[in-house]
N, CA and C atoms of all chains as a GROMACS GRO file, in nm:
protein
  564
    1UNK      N    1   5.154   4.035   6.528
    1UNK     CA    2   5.214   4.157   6.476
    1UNK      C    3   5.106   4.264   6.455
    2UNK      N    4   4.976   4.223   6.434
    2UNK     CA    5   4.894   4.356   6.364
    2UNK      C    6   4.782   4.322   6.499
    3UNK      N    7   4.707   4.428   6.553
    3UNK     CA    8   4.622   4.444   6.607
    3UNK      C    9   4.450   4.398   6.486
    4UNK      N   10   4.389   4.360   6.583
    4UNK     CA   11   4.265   4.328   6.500
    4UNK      C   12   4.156   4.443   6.424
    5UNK      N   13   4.164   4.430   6.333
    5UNK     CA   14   4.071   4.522   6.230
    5UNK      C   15   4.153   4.658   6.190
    6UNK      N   16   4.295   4.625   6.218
    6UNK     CA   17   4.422   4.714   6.181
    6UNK      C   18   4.388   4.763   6.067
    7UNK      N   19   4.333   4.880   5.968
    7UNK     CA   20   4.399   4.886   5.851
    7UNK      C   21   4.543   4.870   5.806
    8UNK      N   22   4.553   4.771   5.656
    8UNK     CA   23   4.720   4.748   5.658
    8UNK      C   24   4.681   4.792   5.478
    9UNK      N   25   4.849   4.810   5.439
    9UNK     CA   26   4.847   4.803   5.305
    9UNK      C   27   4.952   4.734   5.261
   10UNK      N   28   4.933   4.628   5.153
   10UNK     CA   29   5.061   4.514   5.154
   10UNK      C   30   5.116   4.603   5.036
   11UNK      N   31   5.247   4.623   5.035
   11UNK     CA   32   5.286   4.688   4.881
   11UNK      C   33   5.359   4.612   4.810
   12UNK      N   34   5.322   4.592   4.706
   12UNK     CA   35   5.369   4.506   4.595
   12UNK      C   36   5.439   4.594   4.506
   13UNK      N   37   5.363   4.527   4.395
   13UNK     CA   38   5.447   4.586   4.237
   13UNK      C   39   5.390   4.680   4.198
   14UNK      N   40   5.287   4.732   4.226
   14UNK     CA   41   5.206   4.906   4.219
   14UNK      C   42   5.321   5.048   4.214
   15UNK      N   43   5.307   5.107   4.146
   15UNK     CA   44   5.360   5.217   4.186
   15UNK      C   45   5.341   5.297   4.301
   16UNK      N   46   5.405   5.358   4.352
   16UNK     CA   47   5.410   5.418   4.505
   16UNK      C   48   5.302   5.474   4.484
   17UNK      N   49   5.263   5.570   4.431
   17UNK     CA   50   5.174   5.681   4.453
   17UNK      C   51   5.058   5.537   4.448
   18UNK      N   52   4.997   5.454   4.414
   18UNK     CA   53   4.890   5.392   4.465
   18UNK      C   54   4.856   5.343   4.573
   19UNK      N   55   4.992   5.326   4.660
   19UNK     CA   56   4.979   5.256   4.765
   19UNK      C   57   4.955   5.432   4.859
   20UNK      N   58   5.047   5.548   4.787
   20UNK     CA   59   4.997   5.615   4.920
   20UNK      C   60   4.842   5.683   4.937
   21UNK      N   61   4.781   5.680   4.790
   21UNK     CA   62   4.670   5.666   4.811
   21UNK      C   63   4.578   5.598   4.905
   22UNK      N   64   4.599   5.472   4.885
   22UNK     CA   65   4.552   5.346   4.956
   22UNK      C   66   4.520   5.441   5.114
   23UNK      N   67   4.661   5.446   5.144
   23UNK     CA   68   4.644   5.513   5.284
   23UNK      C   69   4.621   5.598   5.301
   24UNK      N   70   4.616   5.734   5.257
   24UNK     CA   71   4.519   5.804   5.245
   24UNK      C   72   4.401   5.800   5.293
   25UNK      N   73   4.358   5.724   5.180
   25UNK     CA   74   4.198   5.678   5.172
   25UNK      C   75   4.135   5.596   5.350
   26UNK      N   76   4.214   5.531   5.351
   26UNK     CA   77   4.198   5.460   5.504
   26UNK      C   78   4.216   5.585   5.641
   27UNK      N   79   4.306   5.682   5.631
   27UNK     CA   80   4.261   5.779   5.708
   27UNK      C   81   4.170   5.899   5.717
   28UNK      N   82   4.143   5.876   5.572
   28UNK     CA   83   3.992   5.989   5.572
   28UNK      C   84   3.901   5.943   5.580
   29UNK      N   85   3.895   5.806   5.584
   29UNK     CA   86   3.768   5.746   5.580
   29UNK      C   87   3.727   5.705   5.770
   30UNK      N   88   3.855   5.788   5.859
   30UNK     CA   89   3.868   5.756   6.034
   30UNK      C   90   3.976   5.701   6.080
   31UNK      N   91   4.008   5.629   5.964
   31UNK     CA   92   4.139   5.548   6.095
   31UNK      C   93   4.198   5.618   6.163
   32UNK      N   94   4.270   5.585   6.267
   32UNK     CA   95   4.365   5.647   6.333
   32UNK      C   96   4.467   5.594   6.332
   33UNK      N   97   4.527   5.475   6.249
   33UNK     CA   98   4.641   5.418   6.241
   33UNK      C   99   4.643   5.317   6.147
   34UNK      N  100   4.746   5.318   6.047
   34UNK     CA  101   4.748   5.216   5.924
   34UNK      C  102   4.903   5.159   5.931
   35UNK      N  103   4.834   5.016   5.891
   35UNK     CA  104   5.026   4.911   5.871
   35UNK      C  105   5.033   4.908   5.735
   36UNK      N  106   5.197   4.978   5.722
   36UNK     CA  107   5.205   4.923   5.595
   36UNK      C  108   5.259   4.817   5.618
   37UNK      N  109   5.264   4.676   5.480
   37UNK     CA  110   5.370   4.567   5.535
   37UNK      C  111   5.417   4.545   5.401
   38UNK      N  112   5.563   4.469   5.355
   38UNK     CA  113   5.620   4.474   5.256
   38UNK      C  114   5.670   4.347   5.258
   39UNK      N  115   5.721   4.261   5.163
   39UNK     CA  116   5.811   4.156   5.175
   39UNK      C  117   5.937   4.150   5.058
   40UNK      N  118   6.027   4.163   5.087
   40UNK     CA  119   6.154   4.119   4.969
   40UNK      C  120   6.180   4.244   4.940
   41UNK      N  121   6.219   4.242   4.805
   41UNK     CA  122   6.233   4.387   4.741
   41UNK      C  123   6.181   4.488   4.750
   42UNK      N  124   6.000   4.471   4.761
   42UNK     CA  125   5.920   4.575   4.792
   42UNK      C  126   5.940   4.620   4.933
   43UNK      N  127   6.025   4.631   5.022
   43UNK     CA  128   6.038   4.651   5.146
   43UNK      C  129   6.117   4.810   5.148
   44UNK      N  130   6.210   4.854   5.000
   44UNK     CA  131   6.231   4.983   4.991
   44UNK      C  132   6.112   5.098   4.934
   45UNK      N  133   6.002   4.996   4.851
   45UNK     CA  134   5.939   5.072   4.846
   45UNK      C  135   5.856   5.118   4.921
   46UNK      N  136   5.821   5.036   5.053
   46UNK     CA  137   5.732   5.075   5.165
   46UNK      C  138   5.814   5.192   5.251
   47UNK      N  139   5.915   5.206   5.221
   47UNK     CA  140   5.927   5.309   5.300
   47UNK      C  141   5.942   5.432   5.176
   48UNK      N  142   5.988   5.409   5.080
   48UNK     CA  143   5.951   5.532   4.995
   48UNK      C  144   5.770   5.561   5.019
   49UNK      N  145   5.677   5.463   5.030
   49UNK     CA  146   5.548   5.564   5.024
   49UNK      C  147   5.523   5.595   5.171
   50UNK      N  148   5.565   5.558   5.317
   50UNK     CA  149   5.617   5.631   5.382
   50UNK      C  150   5.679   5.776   5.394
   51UNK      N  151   5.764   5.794   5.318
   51UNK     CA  152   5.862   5.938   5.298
   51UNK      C  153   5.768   5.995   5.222
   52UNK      N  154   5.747   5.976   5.148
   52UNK     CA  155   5.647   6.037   5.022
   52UNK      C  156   5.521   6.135   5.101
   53UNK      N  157   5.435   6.016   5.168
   53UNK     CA  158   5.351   6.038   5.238
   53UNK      C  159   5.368   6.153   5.372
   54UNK      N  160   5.491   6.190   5.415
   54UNK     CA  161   5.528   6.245   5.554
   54UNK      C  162   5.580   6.412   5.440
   55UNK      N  163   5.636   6.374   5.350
   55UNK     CA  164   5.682   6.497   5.217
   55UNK      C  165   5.572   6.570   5.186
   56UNK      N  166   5.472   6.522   5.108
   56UNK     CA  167   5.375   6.576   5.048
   56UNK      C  168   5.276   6.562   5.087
   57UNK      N  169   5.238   6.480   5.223
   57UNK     CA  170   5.058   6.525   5.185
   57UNK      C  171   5.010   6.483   5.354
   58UNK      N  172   5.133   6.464   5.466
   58UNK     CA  173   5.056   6.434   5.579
   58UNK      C  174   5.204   6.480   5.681
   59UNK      N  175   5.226   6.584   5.687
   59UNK     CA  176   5.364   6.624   5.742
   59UNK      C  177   5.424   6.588   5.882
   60UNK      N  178   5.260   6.602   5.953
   60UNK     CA  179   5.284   6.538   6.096
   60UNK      C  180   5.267   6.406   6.055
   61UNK      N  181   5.262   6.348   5.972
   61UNK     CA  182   5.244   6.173   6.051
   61UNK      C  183   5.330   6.120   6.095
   62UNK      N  184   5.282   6.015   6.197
   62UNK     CA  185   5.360   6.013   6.297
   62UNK      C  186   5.381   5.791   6.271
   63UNK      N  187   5.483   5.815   6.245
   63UNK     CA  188   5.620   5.652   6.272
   63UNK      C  189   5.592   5.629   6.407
   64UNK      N  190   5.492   5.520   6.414
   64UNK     CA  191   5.474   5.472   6.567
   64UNK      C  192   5.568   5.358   6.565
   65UNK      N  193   5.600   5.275   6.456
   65UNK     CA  194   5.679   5.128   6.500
   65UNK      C  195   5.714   5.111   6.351
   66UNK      N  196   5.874   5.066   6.352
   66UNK     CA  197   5.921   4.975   6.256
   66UNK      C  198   5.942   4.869   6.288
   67UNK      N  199   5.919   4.750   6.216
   67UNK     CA  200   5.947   4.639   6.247
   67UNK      C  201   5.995   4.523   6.150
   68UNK      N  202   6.095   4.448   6.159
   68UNK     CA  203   6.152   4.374   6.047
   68UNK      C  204   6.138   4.213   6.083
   69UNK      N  205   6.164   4.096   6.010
   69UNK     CA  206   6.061   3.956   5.990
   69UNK      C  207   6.122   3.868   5.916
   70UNK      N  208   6.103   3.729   5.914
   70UNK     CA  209   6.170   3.690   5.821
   70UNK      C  210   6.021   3.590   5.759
   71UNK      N  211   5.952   3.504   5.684
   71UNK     CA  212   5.883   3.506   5.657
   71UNK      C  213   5.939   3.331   5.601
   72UNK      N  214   5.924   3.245   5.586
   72UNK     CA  215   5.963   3.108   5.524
   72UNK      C  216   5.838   3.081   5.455
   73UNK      N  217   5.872   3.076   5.283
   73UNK     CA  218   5.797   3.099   5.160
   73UNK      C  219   5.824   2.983   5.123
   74UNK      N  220   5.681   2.864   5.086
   74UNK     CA  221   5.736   2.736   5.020
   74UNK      C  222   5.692   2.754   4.848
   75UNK      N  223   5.778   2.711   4.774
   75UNK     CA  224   5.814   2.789   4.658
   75UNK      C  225   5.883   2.635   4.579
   76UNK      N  226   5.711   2.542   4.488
   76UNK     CA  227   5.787   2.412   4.407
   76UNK      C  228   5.810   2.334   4.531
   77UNK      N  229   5.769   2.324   4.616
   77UNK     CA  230   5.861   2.253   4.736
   77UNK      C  231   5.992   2.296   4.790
   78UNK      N  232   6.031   2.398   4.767
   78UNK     CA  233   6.141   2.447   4.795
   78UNK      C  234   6.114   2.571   4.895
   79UNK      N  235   6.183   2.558   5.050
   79UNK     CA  236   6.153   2.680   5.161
   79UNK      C  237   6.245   2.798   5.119
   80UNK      N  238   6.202   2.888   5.118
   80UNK     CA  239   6.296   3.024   5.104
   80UNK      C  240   6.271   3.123   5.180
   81UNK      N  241   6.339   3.196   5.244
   81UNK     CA  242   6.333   3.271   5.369
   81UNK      C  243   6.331   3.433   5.300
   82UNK      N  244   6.269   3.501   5.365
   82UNK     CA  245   6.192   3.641   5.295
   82UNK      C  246   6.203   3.716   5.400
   83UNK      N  247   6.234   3.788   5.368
   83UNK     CA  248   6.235   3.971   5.473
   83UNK      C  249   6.116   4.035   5.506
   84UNK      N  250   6.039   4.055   5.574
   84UNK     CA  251   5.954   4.170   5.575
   84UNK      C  252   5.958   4.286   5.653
   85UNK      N  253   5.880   4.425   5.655
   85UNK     CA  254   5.835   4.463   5.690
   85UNK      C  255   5.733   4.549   5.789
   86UNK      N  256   5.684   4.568   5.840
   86UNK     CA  257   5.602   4.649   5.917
   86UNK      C  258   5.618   4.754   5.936
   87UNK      N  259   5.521   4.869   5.892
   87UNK     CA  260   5.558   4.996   5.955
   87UNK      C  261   5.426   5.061   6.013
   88UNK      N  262   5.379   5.102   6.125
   88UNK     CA  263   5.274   5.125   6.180
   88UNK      C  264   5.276   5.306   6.118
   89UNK      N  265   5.176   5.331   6.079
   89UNK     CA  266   5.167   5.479   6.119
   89UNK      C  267   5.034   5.512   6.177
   90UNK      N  268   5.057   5.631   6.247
   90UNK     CA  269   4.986   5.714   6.314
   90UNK      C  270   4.920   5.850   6.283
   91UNK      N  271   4.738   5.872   6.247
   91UNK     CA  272   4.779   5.978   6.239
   91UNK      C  273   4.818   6.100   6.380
   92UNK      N  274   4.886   6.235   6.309
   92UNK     CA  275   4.863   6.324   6.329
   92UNK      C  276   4.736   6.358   6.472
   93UNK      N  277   4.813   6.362   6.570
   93UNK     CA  278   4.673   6.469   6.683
   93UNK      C  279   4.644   6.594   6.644
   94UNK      N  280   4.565   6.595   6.652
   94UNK     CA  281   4.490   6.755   6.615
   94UNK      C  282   4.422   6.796   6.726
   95UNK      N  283   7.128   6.172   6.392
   95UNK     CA  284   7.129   6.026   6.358
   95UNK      C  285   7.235   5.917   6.478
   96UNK      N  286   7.295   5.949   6.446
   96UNK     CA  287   7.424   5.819   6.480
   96UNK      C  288   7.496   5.892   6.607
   97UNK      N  289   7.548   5.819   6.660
   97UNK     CA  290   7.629   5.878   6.780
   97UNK      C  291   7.749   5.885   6.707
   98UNK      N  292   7.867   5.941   6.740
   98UNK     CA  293   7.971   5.949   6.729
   98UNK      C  294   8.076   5.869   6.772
   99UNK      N  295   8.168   5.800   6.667
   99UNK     CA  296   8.239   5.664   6.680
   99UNK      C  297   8.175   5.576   6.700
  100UNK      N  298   8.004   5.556   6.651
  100UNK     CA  299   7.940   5.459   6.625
  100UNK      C  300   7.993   5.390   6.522
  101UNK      N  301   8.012   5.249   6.536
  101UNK     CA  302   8.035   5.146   6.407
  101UNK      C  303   7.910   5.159   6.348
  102UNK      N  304   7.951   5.159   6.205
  102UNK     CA  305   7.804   5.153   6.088
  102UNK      C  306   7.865   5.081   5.960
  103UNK      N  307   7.768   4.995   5.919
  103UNK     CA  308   7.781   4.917   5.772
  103UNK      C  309   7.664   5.010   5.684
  104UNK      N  310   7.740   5.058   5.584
  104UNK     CA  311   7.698   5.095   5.461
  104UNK      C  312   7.594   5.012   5.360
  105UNK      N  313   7.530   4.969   5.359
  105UNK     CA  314   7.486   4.817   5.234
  105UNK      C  315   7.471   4.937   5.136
  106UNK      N  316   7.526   4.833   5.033
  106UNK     CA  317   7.524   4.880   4.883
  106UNK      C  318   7.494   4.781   4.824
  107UNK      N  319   7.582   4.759   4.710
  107UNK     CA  320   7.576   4.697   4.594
  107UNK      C  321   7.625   4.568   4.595
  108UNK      N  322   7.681   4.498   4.712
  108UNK     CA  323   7.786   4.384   4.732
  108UNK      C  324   7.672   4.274   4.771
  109UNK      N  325   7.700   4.156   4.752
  109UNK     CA  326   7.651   4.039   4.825
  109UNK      C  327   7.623   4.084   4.959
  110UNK      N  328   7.481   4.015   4.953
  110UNK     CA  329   7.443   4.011   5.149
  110UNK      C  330   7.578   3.979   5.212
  111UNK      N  331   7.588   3.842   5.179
  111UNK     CA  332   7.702   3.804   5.302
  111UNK      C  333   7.811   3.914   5.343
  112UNK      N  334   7.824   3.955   5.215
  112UNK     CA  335   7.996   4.076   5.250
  112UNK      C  336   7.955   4.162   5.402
  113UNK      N  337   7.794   4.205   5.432
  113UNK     CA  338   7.764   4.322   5.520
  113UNK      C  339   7.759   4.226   5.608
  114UNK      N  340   7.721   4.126   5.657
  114UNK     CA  341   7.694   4.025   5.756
  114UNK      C  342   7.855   4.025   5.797
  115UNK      N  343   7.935   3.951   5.709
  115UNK     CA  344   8.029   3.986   5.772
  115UNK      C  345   8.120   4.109   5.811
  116UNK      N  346   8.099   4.220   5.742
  116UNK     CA  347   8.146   4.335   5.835
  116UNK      C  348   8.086   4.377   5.980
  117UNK      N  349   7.933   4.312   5.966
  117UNK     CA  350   7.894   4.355   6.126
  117UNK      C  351   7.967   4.245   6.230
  118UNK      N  352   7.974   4.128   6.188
  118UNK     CA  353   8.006   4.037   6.245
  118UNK      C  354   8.152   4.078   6.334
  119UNK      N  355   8.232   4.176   6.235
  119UNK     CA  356   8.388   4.167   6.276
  119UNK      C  357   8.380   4.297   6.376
  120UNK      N  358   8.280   4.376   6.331
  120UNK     CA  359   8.251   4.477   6.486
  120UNK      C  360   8.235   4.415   6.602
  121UNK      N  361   8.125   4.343   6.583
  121UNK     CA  362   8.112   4.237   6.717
  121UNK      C  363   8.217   4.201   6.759
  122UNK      N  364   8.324   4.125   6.679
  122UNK     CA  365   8.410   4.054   6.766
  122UNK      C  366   8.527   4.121   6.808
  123UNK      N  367   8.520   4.252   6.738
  123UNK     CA  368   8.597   4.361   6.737
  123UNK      C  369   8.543   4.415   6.892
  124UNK      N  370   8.430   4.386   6.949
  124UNK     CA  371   8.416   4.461   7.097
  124UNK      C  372   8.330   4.558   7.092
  125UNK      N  373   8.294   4.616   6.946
  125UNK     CA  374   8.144   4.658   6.983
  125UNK      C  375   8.030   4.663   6.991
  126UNK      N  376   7.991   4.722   7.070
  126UNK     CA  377   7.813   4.628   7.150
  126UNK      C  378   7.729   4.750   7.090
  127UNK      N  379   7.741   4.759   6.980
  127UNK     CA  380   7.621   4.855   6.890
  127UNK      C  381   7.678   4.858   6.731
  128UNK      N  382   7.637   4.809   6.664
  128UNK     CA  383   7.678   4.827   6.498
  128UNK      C  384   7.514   4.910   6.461
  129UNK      N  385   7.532   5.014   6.375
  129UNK     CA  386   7.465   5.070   6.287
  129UNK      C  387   7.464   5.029   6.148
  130UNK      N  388   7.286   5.006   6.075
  130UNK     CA  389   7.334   4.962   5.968
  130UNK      C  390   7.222   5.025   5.858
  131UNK      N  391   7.275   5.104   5.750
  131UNK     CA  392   7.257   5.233   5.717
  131UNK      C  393   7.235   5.195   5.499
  132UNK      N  394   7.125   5.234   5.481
  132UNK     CA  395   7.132   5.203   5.334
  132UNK      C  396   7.037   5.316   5.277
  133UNK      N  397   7.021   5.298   5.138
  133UNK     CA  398   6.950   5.430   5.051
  133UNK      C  399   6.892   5.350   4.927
  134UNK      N  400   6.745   5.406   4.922
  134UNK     CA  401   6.715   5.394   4.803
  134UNK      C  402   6.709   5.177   4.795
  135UNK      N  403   6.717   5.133   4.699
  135UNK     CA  404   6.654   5.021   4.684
  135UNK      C  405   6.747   4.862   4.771
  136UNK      N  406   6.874   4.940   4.788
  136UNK     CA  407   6.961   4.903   4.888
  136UNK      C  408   6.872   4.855   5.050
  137UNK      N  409   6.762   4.944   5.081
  137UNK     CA  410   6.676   4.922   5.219
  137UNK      C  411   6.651   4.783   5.192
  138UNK      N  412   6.606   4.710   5.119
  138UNK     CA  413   6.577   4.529   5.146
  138UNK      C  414   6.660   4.471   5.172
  139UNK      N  415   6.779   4.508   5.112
  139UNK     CA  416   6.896   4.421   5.145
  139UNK      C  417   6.948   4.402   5.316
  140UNK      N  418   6.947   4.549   5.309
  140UNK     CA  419   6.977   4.613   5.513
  140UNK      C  420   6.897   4.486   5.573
  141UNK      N  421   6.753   4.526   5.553
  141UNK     CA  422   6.692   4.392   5.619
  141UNK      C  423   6.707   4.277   5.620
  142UNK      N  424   6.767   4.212   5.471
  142UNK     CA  425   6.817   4.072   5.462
  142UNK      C  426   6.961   4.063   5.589
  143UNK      N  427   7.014   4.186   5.556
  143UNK     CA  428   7.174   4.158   5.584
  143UNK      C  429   7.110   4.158   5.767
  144UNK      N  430   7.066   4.224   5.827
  144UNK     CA  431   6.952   4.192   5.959
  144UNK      C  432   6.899   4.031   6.000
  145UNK      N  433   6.815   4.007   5.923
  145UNK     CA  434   6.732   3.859   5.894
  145UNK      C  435   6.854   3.770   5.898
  146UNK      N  436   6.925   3.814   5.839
  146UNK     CA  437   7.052   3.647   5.816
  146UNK      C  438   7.136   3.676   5.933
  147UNK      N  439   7.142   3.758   5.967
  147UNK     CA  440   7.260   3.775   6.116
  147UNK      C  441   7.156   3.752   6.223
  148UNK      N  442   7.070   3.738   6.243
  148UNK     CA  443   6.918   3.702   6.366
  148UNK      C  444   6.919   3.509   6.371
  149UNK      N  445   6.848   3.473   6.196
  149UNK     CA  446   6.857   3.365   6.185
  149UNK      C  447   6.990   3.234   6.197
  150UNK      N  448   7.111   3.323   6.140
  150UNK     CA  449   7.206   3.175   6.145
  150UNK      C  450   7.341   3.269   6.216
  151UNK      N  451   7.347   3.319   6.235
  151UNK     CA  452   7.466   3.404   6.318
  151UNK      C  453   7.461   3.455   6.490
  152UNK      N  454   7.365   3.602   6.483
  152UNK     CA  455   7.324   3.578   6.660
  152UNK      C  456   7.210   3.539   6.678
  153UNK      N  457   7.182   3.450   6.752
  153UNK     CA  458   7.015   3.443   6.740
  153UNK      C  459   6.939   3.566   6.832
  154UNK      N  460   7.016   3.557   6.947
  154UNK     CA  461   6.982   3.681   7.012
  154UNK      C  462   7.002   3.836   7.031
  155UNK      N  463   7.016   3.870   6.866
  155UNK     CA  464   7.076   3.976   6.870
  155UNK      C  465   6.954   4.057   6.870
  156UNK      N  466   6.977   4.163   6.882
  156UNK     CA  467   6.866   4.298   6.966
  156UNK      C  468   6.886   4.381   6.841
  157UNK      N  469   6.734   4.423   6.770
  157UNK     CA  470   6.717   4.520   6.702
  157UNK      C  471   6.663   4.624   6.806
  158UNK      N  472   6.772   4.718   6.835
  158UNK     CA  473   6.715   4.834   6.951
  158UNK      C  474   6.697   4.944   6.839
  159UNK      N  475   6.653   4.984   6.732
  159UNK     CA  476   6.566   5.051   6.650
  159UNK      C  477   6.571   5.084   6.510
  160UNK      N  478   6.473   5.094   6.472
  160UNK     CA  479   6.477   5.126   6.306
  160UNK      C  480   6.408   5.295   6.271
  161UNK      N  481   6.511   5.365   6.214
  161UNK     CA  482   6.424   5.475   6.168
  161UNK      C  483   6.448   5.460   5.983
  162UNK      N  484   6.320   5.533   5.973
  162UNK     CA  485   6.338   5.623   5.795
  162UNK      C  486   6.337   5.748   5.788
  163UNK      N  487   6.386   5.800   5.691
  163UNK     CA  488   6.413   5.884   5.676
  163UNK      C  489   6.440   5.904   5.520
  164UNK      N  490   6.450   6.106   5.436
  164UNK     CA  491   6.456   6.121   5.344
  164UNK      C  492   6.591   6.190   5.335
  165UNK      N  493   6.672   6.164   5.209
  165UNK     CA  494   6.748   6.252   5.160
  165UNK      C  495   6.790   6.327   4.995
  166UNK      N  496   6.808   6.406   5.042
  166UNK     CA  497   6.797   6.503   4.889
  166UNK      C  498   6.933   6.494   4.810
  167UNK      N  499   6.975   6.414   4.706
  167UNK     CA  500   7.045   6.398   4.634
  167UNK      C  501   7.038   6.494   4.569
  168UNK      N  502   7.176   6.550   4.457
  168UNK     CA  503   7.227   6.625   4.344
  168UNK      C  504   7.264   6.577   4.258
  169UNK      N  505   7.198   6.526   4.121
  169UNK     CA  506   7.284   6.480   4.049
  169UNK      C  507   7.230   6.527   3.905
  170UNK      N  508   7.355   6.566   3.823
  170UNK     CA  509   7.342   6.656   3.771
  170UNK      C  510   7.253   6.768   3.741
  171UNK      N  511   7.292   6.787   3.843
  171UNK     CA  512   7.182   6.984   3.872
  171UNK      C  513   7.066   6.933   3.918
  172UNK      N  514   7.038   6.825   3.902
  172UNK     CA  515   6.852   6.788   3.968
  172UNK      C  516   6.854   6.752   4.102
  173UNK      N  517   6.778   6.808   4.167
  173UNK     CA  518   6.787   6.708   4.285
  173UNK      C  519   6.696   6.621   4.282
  174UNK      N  520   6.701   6.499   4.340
  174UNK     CA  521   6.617   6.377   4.371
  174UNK      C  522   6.637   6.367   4.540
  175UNK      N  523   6.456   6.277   4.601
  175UNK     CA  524   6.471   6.234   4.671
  175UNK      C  525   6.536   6.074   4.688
  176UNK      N  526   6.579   6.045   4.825
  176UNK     CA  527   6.629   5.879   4.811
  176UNK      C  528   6.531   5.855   4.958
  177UNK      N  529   6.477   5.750   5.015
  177UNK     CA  530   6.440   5.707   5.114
  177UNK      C  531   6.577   5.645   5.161
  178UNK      N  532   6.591   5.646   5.315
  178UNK     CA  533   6.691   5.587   5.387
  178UNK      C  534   6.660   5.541   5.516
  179UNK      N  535   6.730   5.424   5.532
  179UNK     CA  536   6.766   5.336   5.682
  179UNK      C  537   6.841   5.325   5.746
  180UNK      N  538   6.810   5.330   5.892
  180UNK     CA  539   6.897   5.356   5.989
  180UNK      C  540   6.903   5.226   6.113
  181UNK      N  541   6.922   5.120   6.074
  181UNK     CA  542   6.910   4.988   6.185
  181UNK      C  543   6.989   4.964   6.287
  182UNK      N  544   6.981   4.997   6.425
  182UNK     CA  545   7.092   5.021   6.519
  182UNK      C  546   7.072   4.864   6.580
  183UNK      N  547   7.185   4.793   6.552
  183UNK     CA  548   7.206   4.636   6.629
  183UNK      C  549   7.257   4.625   6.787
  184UNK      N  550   7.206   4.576   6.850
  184UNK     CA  551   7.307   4.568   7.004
  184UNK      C  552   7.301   4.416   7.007
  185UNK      N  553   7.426   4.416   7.025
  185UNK     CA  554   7.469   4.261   7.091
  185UNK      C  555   7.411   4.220   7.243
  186UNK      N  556   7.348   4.103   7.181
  186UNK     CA  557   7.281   4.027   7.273
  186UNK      C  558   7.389   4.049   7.461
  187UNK      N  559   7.254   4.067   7.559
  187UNK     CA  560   7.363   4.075   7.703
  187UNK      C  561   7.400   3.904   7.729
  188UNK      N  562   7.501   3.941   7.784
  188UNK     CA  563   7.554   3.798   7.855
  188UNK      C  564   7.565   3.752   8.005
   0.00000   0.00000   0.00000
């Protein structure tokens, strides 16, 4: 799923604005492309710092790939099947 | 967004299964594209209600694309943003 030495950002239980920092930070520092990835619940918030991110502070960025997962979590000995994630972005050509 | 007289499932507030089975009855209903469309913290579920129709329902069913997107709610006099999903399903060819 991820290309090698991909910047990614896993989003958890952080508030959005940290994670869109996160990425941010990974494209000023060169990247040219960051994954976000999410699992379960946090999977609405990856796309809120997505929207957020395309709203306020990077207008062209550019949605190269969504992608969705199922993930089998062993949990006590017990398998439980999990949703994820992927969203590639791109920056902006200039 | 959507084509016109596109089938689309709403996910809300109901049990996964309820949306699984509304896409399900498009399918057998004859159409070879269900749209499946949620807001705000509702987006994980879309993906579950996705994940469980892949894993134990079609196996070969075709995610032919995912977008996000923002929308500007009104509620009482404020507006808010909501993040939103747009998951277009095609039934596997035969």
């Amino acid at each position: 799923m991820e290309s090698e030495g991909q910047p990614a950002v896993l989003v958890g239980k952080k508030p959005v604005m940290n994670y869109v920092v996160a990425v941010l930070t990974f494209f000023n520092q060169g990247a040219n492309s960051v994954a976000i990835r999410a699992r379960g619940s946090a999977i609405s918030k990856a796309v809120d710092v997505v929207e957020l991110l395309r709203r306020a502070f990077m207008k062209d960025l550019n949605v190269k790939n969504i992608s969705i997962d199922t993930e089998v979590l062993e949990r006590e000995g017990r398998k439980s099947n999990v949703s994820t994630i992927e969203i590639m972005l791109e920056k902006p050509k200039t």
